[in-house]
C-alpha positions as CSV (number, residue, x, y, z in Angstrom):
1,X,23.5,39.4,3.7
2,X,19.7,39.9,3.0
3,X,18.5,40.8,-0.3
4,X,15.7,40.6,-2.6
5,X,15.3,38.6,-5.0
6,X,13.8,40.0,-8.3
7,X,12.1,38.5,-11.3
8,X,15.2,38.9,-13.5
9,X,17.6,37.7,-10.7
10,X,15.7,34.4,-10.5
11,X,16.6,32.4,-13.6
12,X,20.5,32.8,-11.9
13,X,19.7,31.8,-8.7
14,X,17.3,28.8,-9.8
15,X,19.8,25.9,-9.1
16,X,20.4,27.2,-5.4
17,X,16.8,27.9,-5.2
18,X,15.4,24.4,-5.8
19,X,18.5,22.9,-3.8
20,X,17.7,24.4,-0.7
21,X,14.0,23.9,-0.9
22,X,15.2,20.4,-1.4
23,X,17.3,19.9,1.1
24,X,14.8,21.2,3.5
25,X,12.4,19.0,2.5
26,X,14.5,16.1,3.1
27,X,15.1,17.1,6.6
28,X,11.6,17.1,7.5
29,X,10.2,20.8,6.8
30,X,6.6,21.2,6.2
31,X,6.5,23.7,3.6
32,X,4.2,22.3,1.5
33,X,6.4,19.3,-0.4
34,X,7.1,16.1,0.1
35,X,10.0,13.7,0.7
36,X,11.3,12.6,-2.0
37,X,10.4,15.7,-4.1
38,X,9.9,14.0,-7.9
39,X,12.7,15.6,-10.3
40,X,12.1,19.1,-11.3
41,X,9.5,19.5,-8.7
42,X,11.9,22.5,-7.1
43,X,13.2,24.1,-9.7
44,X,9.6,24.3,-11.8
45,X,7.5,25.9,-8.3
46,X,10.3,28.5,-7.6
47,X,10.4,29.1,-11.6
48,X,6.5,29.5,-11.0
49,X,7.1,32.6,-9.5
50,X,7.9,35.1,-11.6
51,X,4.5,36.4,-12.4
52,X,3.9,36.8,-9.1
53,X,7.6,38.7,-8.5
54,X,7.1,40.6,-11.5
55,X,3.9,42.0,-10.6
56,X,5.6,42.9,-6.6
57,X,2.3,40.8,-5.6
58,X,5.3,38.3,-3.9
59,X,7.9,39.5,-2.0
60,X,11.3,37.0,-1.8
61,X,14.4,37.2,0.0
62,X,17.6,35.4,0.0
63,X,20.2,35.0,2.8
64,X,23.6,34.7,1.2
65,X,27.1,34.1,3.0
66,X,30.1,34.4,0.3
67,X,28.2,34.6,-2.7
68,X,26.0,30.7,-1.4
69,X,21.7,31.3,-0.5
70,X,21.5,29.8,2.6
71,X,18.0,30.9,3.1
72,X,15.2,32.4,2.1
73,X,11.2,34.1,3.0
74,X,8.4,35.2,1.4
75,X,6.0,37.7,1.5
76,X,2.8,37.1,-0.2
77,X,1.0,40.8,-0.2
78,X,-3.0,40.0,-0.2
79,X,-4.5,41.8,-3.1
80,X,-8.7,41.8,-3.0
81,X,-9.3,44.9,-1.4
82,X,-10.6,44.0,2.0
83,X,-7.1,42.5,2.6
84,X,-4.7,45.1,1.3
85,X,-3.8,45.9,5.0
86,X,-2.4,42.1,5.5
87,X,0.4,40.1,3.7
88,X,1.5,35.8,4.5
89,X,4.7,35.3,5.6
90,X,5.6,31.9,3.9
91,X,8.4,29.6,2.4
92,X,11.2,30.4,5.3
93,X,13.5,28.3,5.0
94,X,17.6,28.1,5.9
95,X,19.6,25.3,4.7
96,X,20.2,21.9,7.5
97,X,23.9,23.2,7.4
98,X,23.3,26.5,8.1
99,X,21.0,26.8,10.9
100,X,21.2,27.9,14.2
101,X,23.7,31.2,13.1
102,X,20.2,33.9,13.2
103,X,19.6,33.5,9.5
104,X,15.5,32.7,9.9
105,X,15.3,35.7,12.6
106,X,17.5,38.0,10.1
107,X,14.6,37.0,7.1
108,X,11.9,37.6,9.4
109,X,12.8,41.1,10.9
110,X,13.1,42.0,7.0
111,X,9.7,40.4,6.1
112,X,8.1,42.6,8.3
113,X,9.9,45.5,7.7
114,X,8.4,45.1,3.7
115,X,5.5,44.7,5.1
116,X,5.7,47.8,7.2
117,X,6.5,49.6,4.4
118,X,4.3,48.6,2.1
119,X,1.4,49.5,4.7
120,X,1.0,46.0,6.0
121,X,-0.8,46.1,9.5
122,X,-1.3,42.6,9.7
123,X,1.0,39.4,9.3
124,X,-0.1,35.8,8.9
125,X,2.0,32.4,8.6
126,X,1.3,28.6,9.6
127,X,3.8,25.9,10.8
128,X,3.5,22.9,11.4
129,X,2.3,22.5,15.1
130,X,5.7,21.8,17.1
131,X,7.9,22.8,14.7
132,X,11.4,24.2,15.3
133,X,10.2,27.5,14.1
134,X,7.2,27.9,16.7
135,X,10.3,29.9,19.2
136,X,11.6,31.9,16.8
137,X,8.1,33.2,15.8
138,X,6.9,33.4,19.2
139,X,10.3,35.5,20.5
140,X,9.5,38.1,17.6
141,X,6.3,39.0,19.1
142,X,4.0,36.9,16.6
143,X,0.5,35.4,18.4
144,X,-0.9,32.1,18.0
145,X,-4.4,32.0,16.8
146,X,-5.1,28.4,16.7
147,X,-4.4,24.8,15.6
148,X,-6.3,23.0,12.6
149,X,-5.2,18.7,13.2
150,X,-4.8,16.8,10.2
151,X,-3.7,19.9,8.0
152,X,-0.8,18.7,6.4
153,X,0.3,15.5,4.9
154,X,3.6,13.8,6.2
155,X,6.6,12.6,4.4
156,X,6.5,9.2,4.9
157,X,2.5,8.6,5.6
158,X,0.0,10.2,8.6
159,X,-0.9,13.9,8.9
160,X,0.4,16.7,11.2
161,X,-1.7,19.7,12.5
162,X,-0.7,23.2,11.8
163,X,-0.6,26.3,13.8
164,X,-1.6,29.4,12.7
165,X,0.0,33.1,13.8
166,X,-0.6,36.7,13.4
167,X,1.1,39.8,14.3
168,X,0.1,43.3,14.1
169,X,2.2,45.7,12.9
């Protein structure tokens, strides 16, 4: 089941929260941590959202199966007002043990369908460049627009390059 999180949902869900974003992070996910993730590291940038949940300038959901998030999305809604037309997808994530069962596709279709109602024409996201994501994003229609190398920085030492996407709405 999909479902948004809100501002006062998020104290409850913080435990599961910072779990999963750390247990992606240890599997190799380039979502802008890295491995090992110092102690409170999780829990303090997911608790650093509720200005931006409160204000509905952040969009969350959580994938749940009996009760357990098994994955999550974001939609960051661009605010200056030659961008009010455009939002970033970021922050997907699905747990290792629960991948491959249509929960990233299920948070995607979602993301865009906030974004379609909140008059968002144009959708934005980066990935590190041969990610296991690229396919997913690619079968829902989203375009690449380009590569930077040396974006990111790599658990473990070196750099990756990311890929940049957009869809139109």
């Amino acid at each position: 089941m999909i479902e948004e999180l809100t501002a006062k949902a998020l104290a409850a869900a913080l435990p599961e929260l910072a779990a999963l974003l750390e247990a992606c992070v240890a599997d190799g996910a380039s979502i802008g941590f890295l491995h090992p993730m110092p102690p409170g590291e999780a829990e303090g940038w997911w608790r650093g959202l509720e200005g931006s949940l409160c204000d509905g300038s952040r969009r969350v959901l959580v994938a749940r199966q009996e009760g357990r998030i098994l994955g999550t999305g974001a939609l960051a809604l661009a605010g200056l007002p030659n961008g009010r037309h455009r939002a970033e997808v970021s922050k997907l994530m699905v747990h290792p043990a629960a991948r491959r069962r249509g929960i990233a596709r299920a948070l995607m279709l979602a993301l865009e369908g906030i974004a379609a109602a909140e008059g968002r024409t144009l959708l934005v996201l980066d990935t590190k460049t041969g990610d296991a994501g690229e396919p997913l994003y690619r079968g829902l229609g989203w375009r690449e627009a380009g590569a930077i190398p040396g974006y990111a920085l790599r658990s473990g030492g070196g750099v990756d390059a990311t890929m940049f996407y957009y869809k139109a709405l």
